[in-house]
C-alpha positions, 0 to 999 in steps of 0.5 A, a space after each residue: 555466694 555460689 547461690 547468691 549469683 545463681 539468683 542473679 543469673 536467673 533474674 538476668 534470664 527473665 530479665 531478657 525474656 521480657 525484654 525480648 518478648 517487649 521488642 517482638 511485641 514493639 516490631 509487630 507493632 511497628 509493621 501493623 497498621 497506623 490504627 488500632 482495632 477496638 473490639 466491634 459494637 455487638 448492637 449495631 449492625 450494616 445495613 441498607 444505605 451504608 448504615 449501621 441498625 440497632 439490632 432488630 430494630 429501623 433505628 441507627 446507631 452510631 458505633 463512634 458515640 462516646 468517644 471509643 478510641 479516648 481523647 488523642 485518637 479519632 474513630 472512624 468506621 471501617 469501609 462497609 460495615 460497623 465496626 469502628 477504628 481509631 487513627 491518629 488526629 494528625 496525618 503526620 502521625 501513625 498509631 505505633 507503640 500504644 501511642 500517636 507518634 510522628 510518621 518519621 518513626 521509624 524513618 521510611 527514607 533510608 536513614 536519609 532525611 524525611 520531612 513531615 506535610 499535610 499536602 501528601 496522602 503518607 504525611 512525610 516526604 523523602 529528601 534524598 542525599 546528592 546521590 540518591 534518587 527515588 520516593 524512599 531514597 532507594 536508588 542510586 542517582 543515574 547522572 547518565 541521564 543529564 544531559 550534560 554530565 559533568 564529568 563527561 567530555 564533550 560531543 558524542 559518548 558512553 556513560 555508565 554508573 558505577 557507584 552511588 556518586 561514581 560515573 565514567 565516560 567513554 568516547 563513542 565508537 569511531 571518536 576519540 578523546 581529546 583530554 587537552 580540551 575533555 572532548 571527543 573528536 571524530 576519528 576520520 581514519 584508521 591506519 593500521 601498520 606494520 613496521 620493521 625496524 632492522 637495527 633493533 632487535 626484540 625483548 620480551 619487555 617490549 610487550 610490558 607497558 609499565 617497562 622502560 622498553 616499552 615505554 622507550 620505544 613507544 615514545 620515539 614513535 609518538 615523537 615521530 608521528 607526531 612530526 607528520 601528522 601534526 594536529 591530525 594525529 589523535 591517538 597510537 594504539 599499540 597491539 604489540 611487538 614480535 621477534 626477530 627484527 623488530 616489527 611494531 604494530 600499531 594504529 594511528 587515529 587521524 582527522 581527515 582533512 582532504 581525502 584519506 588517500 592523503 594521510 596514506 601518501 604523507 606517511 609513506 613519502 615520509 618513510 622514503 625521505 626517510 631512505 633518501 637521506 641521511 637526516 641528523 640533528 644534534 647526532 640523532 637521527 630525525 626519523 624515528 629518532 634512534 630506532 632507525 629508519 623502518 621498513 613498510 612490510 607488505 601490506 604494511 599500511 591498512 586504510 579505514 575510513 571511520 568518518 561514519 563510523 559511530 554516526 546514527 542516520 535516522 531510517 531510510 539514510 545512510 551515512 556517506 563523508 563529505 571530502 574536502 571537509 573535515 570531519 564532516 558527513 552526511 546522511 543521504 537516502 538509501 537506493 529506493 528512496 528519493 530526497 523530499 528535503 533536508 535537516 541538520 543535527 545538532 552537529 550540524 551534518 546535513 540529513 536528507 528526508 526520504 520517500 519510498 519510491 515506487 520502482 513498480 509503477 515509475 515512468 520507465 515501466 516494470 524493473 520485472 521481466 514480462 513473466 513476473 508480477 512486481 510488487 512495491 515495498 518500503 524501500 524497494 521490490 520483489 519481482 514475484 514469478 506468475 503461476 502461470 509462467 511455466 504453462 501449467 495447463 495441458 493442451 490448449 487450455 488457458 491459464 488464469 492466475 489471481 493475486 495470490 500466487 493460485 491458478 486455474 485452467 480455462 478452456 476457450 470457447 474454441 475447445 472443449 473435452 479434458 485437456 482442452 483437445 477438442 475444437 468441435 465447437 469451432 467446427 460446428 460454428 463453420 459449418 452453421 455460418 457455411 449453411 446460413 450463407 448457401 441458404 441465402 445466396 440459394 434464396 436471393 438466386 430463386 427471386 431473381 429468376 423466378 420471379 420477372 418469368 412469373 410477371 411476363 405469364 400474369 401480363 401474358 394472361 391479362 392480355 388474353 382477358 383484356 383481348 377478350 373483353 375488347 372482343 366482347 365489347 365491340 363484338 356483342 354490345 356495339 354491333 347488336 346496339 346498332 343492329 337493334 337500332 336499324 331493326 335488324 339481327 345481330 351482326 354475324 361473325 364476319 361483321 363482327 370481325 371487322 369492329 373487334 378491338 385487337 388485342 395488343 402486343 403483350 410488349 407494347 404498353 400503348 393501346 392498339 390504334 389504327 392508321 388513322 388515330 381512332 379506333 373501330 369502337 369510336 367508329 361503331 359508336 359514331 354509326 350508333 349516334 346516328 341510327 339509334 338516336 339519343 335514347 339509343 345512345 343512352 342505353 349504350 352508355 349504360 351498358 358501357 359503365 357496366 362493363 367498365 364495372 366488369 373490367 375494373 373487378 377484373 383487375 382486382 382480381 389480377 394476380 398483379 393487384 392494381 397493377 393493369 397489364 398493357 392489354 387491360 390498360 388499352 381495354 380500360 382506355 377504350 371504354 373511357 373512350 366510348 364513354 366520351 364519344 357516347 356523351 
């Protein structure tokens, strides 16, 4: 018996090894690929053109000939090289546990649907339960991302998945949620209070939400609140309760339908009502019901304007409320930026489009002091201070800044040496001008004095040639002509004398005449015409003609050029005379 059942327990043991080994086998196969590999063609190898040689040979081989994988699969050749593979006919299936099964076997898809086609590279496809998502069923779907999710309330909020099929949703910032009606409203303000109730005394139960004290308590304040804020009130959030007489703190959400002052103004004047009257109804009283009537402590009521309070205005904006208008705001541009037109959102809040404005070059001049360099960017501008603003430079030398916030120190032309301490160089300008003008002025004074003493000298001297020549002409030519003729000698000095052309005054311009209007030459030349004849005359003329020659070079030569002085002229005018007469 004890053998019998050691045999068996053996038997169970190889059973289970061959089961194992089987299901080892079965997963590596599982995680290969869809093809099965068949030992390589030896005879055929790659070559040129993709394509497989017998070896040692140019003929092709075809190592899918006969029919390798069998009559199910499909050979087909491995990418570059020979060796062939089989897959599975249909791409709907994968080569899996020796055999052609479909591509769903195992399932891809999570345990969630999947469907075999033709029309996609894997053969199968996903499709996903309600609340999954992803190509393999692998996520969680996002119903955030809807643009309505069903079970968030309407207008502006948060959404967070927490579970596959499980999303909440919280109001945004600065909105509360309205449940009568799943919305979320504008929070217009924010009034944080401090009360003090004097006729009820504090329990450590009040700060327990799920007590009736608590509960209690809160209620008759809603009741309250609700009396003065009507559909204005939103919300109550309770902080807590301290010792001592009671003190509640709390914040009221409310709309805003004026100004936010108001909603202030409406609660206080209520809590004096309060005071001032002695209110009861069926034996309660009306404020505050059975708490009483409350104190405002100091600094009892904060204010916070919340209408742009979780409002994104696009860039270069910024919110601003619209008063007067309930719940409504606007998106105006940022200092720096002026308006080029308007939009609205999908609320309806008007947006204002901006342009950068260019505070560097407006029309009103630089917004920078005159020492600082003003430099525009998006939105406004940085007054940059110059380098050279300090006077950096020693002496007299000039400092020159670039765009790059860099200097260096110039000297003017007017100093030199380091430091720029020098004005040599203006020295010697004032000295080379003061030269340059005595020089000048000593010039212009030498021409004007020396020379009209040179002219009166050369008329000076061209009076004595001009008075000689009148000399030489009446005493030498006339006189010895006349003499030749009456056969006579040359006619002595004294003769002479009486028939010399005088020379003329150096100051007259006219040529010297005598009383009578003629001169002594004609009266030679008359006496001649009558003594010598006409072949006497003729010889006289010539001689004449010569001379004029004579005096014609002698005022070429003159220092004065063909300018005649007024001897030569009355010399020059006489010989036109003789030459007249003579004829």
């Amino acid at each position: 018996m004890y053998i019998q059942s050691w045999v068996l327990a053996a038997l169970c043991v190889i059973v289970r090894t061959v089961d194992s080994d089987s299901t080892t086998h079965s997963t590596t196969t599982t995680t290969t690929s869809s093809t099965t590999k068949i030992p390589p063609v030896v005879h055929c190898v790659s070559g040129p053109g993709n394509k497989c040689f017998f070896i040692g040979t140019n003929d092709e081989c075809d190592p899918c000939a006969n029919d390798p994988c069998g009559p199910d699969l499909r050979c087909s050749l491995k990418q570059n090289s020979c060796q062939p593979q089989c897959f599975c006919k249909k791409r709907t299936q994968h080569f899996i546990f020796g055999s052609c099964m479909s591509i769903c076997t195992p399932n891809p898809c999570n345990d969630q649907k999947c469907q075999e086609t033709e029309t996609l590279s894997e053969g199968y496809r996903c499709i996903c339960d309600a609340d999954w998502d992803g190509k393999f069923c692998e996520k969680w779907k996002n119903y955030c991302l809807e643009p309505k999710p069903t079970n968030c309330p309407k207008g502006p909020h948060d959404c967070q998945m927490k579970a596959p099929g499980d999303y909440e949703c919280e109001c945004t910032t600065g909105f509360f949620h309205n449940q009568a009606n799943n919305s979320c409203d504008k929070i217009g303000q924010l009034l944080e209070v401090k009360l003090k109730f004097t006729g009820v005394y504090y329990h450590e139960l009040l700060n327990n939400i799920s007590s009736p004290y608590f509960q209690n308590t809160t209620l008759e304040i809603n009741e309250t609140l609700s009396d003065i804020f009507g559909d204005d009130l939103l919300g109550l959030a309770y902080n807590n309760f301290t010792e001592g007489s009671l003190i509640a703190n709390f914040n009221v959400s409310l709309k805003v339908q004026g100004f936010p002052e108001d909603n202030v103004n409406r609660f206080e004047r209520y809590i004096v009502d309060c005071r001032s009257r002695d209110w009861k109804e069926n034996g309660s009283r009306l404020c505050f019901r059975s708490l009483g009537v409350p104190f405002i402590l100091f600094d009892g009521i904060h204010s916070n304007d919340l209408r742009c309070s979780g409002i994104f205005c696009p860039p270069r904006t910024r919110c601003i409320p619209l008063d007067n208008e309930s719940q409504r705001v606007s998106c105006v541009c940022e200092r720096g930026y002026r308006s080029i037109g308007t939009t609205s959102d999908q609320y309806g809040d008007v947006i204002e489009k901006c342009q950068d404005i260019d505070e560097c070059t407006s029309n009103e001049g630089s917004p920078c002091p005159f020492d600082e360099v003003c430099k525009n960017h998006d939105g406004g501008y940085n007054c940059i201070s110059t380098p050279c603003a300090k006077n950096p430079c020693p002496g007299n030398a000039v400092c020159v800044s670039d765009s790059v916030g860099f200097y260096k120190c110039e000297c003017s032309w007017i100093y030199s040496a380091s430091g720029c301490t020098s004005a040599w160089p203006l020295v010697v300008l004032i000295v080379a001008i003061f030269l340059l003008i005595s020089t000048t002025v000593l010039i212009i004074s030498l021409i004007l004095c020396c020379v009209p003493e040179l002219e009166d000298e050369t008329a000076q001297a061209d009076n004595l040639r001009g008075g000689e020549l009148a000399s030489a002409l009446s005493s030498s030519s006339l006189e010895n002509a006349i003499n030749r003729s009456n056969g006579g000698s040359p006619s002595s000095p004294s003769s002479s004398a009486e028939v010399n052309l005088a020379p003329a005054d150096p100051r007259s311009t006219e040529p010297s005449r005598n009383p009578r209007g003629r001169s002594p030459l004609l009266k030679h030349v008359n006496k001649a015409k009558t003594t010598m004849g006409d072949e006497g005359v003729r010889e006289e003329r010539n001689q004449l003609a010569r001379q004029d020659a004579s005096v014609s070079a002698m005022i070429r030569r003159s220092p004065l050029g063909s300018r005649p002085t007024s001897a030569l002229r009355s010399s020059l005018l006489q010989l036109h005379e003789l030459k007249e007469e003579s004829s």
